[in-house]
N, C-alpha and C positions, 0 to 999 in steps of 0.2 A: 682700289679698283678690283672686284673680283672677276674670276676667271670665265663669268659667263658675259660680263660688259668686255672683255678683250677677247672673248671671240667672236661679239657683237658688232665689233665697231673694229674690227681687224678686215682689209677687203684684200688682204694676201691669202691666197687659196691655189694651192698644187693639188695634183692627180694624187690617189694613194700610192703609186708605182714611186713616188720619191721618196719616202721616206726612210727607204733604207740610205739616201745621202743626208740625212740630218747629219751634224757630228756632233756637236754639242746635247746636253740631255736639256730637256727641254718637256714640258703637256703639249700635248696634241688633241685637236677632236678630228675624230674621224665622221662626216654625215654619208649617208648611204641610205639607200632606201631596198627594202626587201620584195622582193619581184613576183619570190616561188618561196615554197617551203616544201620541202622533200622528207613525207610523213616515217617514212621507213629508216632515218637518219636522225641519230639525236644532233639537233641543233643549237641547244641551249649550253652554253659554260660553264659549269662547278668551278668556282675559283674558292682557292684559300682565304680567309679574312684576314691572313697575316702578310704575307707575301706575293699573293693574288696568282701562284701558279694553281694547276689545276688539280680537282679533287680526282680520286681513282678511287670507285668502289670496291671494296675488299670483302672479304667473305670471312667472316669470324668462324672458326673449328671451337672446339672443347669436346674435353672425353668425358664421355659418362661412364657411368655404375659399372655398363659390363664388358667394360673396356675397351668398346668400337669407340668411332668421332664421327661426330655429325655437325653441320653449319647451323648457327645462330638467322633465327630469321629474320631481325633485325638487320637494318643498311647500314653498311658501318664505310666511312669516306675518309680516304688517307689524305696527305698533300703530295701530290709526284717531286716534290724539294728534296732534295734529302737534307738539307741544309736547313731544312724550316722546323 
């Protein structure tokens, strides 16, 4: 049975305000519907492909020739793990 026929045919359904009493680990789906999107907020998630905490964009330095640093202008994305 995959995990989208047992959220199918599952008719147990809580508020999202419980889930912090789950105890045991367990998948979850969360359904929601988006109402607003607020343009001036980034609202999308950079997650890691490894661990799935979140990316943080970082600003690559390097020195050049006449020995100032200046930022690479490429987007360079860390993981906020430090574990990862």
């Amino acid at each position: 049975c995959s995990v989208e026929d047992e959220f199918l045919n599952n008719d147990v359904f809580s508020p999202i305000a419980y889930l912090g009493s789950i105890i045991e680990a367990k998948k979850v789906v969360i359904v929601g519907t988006i109402v607003a999107i607020i343009s001036d907020k980034m609202w999308y998630y950079d997650g890691c492909n490894h661990c799935k905490s979140k990316l943080e964009q970082k600003f690559e330095t390097y020195d050049k020739e006449d020995g100032t640093t200046d930022v690479r202008d490429e987007k360079v994305y860390q993981c906020s793990n430090k574990d990862c």
